[in-house]
N, C-alpha and C positions, 0 to 999 in steps of 0.2 A: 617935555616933548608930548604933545596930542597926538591921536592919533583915533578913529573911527573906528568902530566894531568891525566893521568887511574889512575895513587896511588888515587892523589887526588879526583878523581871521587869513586871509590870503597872506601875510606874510611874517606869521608868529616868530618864527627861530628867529628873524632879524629882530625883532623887538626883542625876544628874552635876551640876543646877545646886547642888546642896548642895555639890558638891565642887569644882566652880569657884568657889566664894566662900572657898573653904578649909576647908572642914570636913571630918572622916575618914570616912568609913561603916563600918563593920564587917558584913560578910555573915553571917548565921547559916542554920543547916540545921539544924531541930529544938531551936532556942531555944542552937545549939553554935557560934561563933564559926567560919567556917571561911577568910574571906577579909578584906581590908581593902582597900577604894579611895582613893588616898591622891591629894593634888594633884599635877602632875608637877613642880612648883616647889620642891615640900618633900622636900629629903634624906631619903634614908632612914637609920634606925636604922648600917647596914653603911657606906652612904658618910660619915656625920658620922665614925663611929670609921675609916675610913680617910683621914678629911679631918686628924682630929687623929693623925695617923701612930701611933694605939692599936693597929691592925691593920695584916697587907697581904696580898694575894695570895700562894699559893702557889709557890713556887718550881719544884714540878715535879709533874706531873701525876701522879695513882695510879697504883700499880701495876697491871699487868692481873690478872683472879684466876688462882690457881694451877689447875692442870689438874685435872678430877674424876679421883678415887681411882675404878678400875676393881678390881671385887672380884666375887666370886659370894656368894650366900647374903643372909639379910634382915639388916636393920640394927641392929635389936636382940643378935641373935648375936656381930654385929662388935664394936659398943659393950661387950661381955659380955667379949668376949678381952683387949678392951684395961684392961679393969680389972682386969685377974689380974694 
């Protein structure tokens, strides 16, 4: 079931009662999918494939990023040196 951001804002309680019966809502924002309301009973996509041990968490957290490159001059110019 779709359904628009204004539907769903003017008339929520019928949709959550859509979705306490189990049904999915799918939000859209200019006829574009952007959300889904899902039951809280029903696994998601991620927990089923970690239920059938297909996936798992990460082992160790990202990297932090590396430190900004401190240079003078515009970025074009740089990009320019480094292709020589």
């Amino acid at each position: 079931m779709d359904v628009g951001v204004r539907e769903l804002r003017d008339s929520l309680s019928r949709y959550l009662a859509e979705v306490r019966s189990g049904r999915v809502v799918t939000v859209t924002d200019h006829g574009r999918p952007i959300a889904r309301i899902v039951p809280v009973d029903r696994p998601t996509r991620l927990e089923t494939l970690r239920a059938e041990g297909r996936v798992q968490a990460a082992r160790a957290r990202k990297r932090p990023p590396p430190e900004p490159v401190r240079s003078s001059g515009i970025v074009s110019d740089l990009v320019s040196e480094q292709r020589r």
